[in-house]
ROKE-648447 format. One record per residue (C-alpha): residue number from 0; residue in three letters; z, y, x. Coordinates in steps of 0.2 Angstrom, whole numbers. Layout:
BEGIN
<resi: NUM, resn: ALA, up: Z, north: Y, east: X>
...
# end
This chain:
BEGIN
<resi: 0, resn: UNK, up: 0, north: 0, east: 0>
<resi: 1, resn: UNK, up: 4, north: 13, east: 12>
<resi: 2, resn: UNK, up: -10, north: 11, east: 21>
<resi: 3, resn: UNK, up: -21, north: 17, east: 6>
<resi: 4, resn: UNK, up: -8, north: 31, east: 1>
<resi: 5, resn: UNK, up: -11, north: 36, east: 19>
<resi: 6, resn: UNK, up: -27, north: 39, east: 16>
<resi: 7, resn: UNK, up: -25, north: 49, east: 0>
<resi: 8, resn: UNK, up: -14, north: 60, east: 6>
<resi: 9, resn: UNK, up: -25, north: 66, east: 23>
<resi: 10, resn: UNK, up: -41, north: 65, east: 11>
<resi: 11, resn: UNK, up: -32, north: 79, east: -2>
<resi: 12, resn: UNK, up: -23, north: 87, east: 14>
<resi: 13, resn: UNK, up: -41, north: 89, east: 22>
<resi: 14, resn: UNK, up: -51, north: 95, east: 9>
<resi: 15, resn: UNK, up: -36, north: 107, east: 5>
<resi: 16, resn: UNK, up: -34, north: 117, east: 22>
<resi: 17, resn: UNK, up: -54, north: 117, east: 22>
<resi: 18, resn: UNK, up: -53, north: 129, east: 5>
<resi: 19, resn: UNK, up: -38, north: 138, east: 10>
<resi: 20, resn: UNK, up: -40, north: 154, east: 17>
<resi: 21, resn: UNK, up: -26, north: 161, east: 30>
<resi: 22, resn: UNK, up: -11, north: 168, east: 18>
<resi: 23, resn: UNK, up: 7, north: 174, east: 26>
<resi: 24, resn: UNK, up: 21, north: 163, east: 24>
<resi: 25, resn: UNK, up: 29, north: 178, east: 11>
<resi: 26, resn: UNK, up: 14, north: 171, east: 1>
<resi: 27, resn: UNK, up: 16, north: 183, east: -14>
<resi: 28, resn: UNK, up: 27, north: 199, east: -16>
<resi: 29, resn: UNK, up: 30, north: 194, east: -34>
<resi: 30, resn: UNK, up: 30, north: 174, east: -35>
<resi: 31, resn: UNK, up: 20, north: 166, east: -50>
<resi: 32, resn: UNK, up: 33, north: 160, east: -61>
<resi: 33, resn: UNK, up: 28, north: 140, east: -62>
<resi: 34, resn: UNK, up: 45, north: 134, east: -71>
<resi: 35, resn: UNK, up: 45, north: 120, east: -83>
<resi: 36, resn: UNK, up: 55, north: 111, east: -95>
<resi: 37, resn: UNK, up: 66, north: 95, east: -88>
<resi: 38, resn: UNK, up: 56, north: 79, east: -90>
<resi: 39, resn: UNK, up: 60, north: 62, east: -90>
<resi: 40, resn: UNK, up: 43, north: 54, east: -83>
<resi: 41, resn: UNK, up: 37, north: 51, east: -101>
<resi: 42, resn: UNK, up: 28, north: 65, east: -106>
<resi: 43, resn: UNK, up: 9, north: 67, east: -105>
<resi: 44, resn: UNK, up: 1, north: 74, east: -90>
<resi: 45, resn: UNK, up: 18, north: 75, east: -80>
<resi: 46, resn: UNK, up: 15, north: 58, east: -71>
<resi: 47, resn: UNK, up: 3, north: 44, east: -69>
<resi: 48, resn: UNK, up: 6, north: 31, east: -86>
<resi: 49, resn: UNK, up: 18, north: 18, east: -84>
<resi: 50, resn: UNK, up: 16, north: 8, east: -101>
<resi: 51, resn: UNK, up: 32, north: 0, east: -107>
<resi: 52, resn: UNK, up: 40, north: 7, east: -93>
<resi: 53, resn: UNK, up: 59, north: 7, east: -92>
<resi: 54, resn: UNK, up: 71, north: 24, east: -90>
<resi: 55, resn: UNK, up: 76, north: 17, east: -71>
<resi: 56, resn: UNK, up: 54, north: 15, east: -69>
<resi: 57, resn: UNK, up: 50, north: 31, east: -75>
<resi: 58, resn: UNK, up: 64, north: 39, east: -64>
<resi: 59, resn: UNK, up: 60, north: 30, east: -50>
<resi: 60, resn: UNK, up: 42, north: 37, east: -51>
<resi: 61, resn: UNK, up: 47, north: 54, east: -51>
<resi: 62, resn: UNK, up: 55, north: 51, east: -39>
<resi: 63, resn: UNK, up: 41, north: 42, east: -28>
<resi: 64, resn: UNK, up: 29, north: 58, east: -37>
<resi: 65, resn: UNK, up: 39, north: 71, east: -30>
<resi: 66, resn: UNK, up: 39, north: 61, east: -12>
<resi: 67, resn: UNK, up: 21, north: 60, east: -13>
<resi: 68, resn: UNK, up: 18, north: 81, east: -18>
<resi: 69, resn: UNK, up: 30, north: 85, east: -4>
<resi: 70, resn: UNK, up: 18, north: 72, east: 7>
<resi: 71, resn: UNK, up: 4, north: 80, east: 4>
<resi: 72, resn: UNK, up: 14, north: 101, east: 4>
<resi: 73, resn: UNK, up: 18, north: 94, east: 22>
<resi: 74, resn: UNK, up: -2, north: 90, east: 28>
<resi: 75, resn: UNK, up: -9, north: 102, east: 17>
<resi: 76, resn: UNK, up: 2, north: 119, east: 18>
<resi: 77, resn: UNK, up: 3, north: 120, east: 38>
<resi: 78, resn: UNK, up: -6, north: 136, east: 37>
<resi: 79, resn: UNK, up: 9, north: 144, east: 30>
<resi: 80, resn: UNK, up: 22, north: 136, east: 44>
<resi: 81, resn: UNK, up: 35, north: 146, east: 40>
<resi: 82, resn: UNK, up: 36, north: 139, east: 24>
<resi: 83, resn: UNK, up: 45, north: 122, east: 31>
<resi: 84, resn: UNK, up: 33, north: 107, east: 23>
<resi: 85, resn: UNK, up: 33, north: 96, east: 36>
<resi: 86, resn: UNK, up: 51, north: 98, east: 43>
<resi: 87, resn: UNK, up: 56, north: 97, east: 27>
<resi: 88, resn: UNK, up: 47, north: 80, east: 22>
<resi: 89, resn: UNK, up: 54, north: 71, east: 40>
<resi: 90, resn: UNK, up: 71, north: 78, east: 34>
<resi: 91, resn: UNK, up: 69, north: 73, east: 16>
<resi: 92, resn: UNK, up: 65, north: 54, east: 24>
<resi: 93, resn: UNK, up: 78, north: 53, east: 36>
<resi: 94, resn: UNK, up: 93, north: 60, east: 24>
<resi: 95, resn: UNK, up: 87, north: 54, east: 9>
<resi: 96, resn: UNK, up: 77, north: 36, east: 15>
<resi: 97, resn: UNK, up: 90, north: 23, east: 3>
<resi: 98, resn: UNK, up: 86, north: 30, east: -12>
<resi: 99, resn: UNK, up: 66, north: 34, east: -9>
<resi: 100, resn: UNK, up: 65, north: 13, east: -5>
<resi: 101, resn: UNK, up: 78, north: 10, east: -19>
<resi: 102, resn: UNK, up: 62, north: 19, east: -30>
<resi: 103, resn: UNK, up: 50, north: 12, east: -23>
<resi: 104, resn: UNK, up: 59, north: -6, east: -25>
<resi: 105, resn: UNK, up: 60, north: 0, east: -44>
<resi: 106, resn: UNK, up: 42, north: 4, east: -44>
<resi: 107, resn: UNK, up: 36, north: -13, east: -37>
<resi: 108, resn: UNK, up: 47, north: -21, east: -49>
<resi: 109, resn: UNK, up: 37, north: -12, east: -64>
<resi: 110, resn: UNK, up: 21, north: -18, east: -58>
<resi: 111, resn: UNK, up: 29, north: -34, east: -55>
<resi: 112, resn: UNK, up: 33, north: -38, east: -75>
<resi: 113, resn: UNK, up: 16, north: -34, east: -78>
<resi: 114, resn: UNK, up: 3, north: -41, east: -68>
<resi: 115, resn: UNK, up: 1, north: -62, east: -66>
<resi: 116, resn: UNK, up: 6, north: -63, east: -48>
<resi: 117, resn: UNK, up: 12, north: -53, east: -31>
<resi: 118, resn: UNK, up: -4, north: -49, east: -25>
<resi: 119, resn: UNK, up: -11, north: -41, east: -45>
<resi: 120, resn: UNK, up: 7, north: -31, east: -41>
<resi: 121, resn: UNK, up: 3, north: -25, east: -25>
<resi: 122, resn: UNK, up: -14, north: -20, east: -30>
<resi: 123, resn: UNK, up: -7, north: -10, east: -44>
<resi: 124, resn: UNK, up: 7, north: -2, east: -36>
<resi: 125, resn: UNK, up: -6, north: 4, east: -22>
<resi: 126, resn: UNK, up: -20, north: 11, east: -32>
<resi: 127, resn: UNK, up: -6, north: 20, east: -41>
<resi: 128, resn: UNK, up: 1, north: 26, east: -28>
<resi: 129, resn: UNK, up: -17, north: 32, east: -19>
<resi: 130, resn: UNK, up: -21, north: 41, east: -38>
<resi: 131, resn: UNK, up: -1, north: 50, east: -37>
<resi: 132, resn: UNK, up: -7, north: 56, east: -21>
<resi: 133, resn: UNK, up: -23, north: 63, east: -30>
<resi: 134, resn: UNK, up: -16, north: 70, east: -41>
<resi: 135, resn: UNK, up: -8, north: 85, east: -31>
<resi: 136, resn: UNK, up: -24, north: 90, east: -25>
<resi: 137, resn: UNK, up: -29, north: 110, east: -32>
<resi: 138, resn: UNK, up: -40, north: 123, east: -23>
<resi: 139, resn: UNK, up: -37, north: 139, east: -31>
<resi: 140, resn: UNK, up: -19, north: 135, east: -33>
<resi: 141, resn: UNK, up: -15, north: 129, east: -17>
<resi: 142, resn: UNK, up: -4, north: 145, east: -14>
<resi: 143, resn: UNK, up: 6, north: 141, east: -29>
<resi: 144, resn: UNK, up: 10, north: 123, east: -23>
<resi: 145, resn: UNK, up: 14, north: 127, east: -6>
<resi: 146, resn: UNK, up: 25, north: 141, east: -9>
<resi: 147, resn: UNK, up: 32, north: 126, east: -24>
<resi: 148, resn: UNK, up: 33, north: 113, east: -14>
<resi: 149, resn: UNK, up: 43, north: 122, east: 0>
<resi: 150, resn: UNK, up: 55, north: 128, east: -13>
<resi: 151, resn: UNK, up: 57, north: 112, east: -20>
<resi: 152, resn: UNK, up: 58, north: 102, east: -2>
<resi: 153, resn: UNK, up: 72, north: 113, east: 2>
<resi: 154, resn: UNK, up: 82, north: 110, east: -15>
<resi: 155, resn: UNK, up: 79, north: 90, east: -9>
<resi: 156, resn: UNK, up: 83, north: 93, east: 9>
<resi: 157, resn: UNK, up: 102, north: 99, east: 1>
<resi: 158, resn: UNK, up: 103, north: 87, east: -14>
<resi: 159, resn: UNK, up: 117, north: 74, east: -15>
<resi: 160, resn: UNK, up: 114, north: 57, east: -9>
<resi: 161, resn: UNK, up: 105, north: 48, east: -22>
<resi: 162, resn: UNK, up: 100, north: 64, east: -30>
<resi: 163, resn: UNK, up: 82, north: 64, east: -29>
<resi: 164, resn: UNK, up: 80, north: 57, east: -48>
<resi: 165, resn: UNK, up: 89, north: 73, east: -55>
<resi: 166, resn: UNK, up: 81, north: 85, east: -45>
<resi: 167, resn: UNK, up: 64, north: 77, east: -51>
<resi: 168, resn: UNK, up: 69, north: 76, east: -68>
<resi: 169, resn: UNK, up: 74, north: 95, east: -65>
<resi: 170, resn: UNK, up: 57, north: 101, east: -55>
<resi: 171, resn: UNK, up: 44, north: 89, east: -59>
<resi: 172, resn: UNK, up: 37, north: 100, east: -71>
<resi: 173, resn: UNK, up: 37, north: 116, east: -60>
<resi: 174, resn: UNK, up: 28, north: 105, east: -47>
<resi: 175, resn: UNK, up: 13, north: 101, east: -59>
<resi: 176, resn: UNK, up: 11, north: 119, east: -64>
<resi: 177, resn: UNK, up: 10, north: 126, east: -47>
<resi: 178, resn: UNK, up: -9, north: 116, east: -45>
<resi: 179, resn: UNK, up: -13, north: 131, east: -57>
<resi: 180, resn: UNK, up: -23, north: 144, east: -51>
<resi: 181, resn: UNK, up: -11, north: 159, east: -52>
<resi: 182, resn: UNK, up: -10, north: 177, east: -39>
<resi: 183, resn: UNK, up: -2, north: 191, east: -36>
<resi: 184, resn: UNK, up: 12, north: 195, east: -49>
<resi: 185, resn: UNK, up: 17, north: 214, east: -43>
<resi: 186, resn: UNK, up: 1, north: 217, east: -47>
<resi: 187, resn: UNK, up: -9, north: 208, east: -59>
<resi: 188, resn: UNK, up: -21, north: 218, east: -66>
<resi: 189, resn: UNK, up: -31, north: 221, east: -49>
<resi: 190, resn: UNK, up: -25, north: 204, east: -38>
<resi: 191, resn: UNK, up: -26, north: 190, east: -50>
<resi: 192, resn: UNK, up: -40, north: 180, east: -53>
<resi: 193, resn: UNK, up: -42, north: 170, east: -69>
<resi: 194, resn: UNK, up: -49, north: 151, east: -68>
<resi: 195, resn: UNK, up: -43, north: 147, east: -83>
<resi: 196, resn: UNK, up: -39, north: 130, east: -72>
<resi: 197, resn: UNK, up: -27, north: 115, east: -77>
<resi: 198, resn: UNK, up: -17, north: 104, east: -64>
<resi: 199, resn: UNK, up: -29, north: 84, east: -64>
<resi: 200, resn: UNK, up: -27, north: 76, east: -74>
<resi: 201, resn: UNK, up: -18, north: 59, east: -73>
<resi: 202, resn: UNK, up: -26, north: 48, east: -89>
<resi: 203, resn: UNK, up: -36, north: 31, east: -85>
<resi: 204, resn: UNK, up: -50, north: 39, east: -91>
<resi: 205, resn: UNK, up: -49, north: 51, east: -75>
<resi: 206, resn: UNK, up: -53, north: 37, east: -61>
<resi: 207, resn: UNK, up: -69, north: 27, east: -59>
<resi: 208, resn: UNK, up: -73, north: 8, east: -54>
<resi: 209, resn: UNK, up: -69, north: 15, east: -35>
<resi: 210, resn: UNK, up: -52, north: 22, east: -38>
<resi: 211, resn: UNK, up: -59, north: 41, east: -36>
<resi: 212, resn: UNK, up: -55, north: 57, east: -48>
<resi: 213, resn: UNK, up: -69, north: 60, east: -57>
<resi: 214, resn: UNK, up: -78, north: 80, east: -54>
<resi: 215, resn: UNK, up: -72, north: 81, east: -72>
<resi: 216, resn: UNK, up: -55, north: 79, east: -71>
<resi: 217, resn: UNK, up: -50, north: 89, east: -55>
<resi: 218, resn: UNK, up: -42, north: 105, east: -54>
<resi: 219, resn: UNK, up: -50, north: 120, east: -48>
# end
């Protein structure tokens, strides 16, 4: 599995730094306000679908979510390095590592009631994971998300042990709207631009044969 999620994560890393153009680590003077309601994993659009998933599965995804968003803040937001991504993420899998493979244990164990055997299981759990990766790549937000996903990595670097589940229930949400294209807030009426884009979305009906986000479905 991590081998593919590997992959995902460099291949949205990659194709965001080459969109990105050279912004300050202050980012905004007046910050996008990205805030969401708190979630439990259920709720459409906020994480990949888990049918008949249990509340420990759903947790444990968000959990493995947020991992994978920070994953890819870390590669992708190095133009801003102020901002703390990567030192962040090392951190965040050093202080927090029994809980992160206690999720991803959960996870496993999902795909594991529902697939025939241990290899259907693995294949599952890795194309899910490859399409959570996915599914934090944005282009015109990509300010947003870094600024977000520094924020967030720094709540995580000083969360309680075995805290990670509540922080995600908390900030999962914020985390998806920040792949939304949004600018300047100080002044909006000459620095923000309008894309009238969405974050990806996450549904079946978003990947092909190949395991690849269809054109359709991306953000920005």
């Amino acid at each position: 599995m991590m081998a593919g999620i590997k992959a995902a994560a460099v291949a949205v890393a990659a194709f965001g730094m080459a969109m990105a153009a050279p912004a300050s680590a202050q980012i905004f003077l007046k910050s996008p306000n990205f805030t969401g309601a708190r979630v439990t994993g259920a709720e459409p659009g906020v994480m990949l679908p888990l049918p008949g998933a249990r509340p420990e599965e759903l947790r444990a995804a968000m959990v493995w979510g947020m991992r994978a968003g920070l994953n890819v803040a870390a590669l992708q937001c190095q133009f801003a390095p102020t901002l703390l991504t990567l030192n962040q993420y090392n951190y965040i899998l050093s202080d927090h590592s029994t809980e992160l493979a206690k999720a991803y244990d959960t996870l496993h164990g999902y795909f594991k009631r529902h697939h025939k055997n241990a290899k259907a299981a693995l294949t599952a759990l890795d194309q899910y994971g490859t399409r959570t990766y996915l599914g934090f790549s944005t282009v015109h937000g990509q300010l947003g998300f870094c600024l977000t996903a520094s924020r967030i990595g720094s709540a995580a670097m000083f969360a309680p042990k075995n805290g990670l589940g509540e922080l995600a229930s908390e900030r999962m949400m914020e985390f998806r709207n920040s792949l939304k294209a949004a600018g300047e807030q100080q002044f909006p009426r000459f620095l923000v631009y309008d894309y009238r884009e969405q974050p990806p979305r996450l549904d079946n009906a978003c990947w092909d044969r190949k395991n690849t986000l269809k054109k359709s479905c991306r953000a920005g």
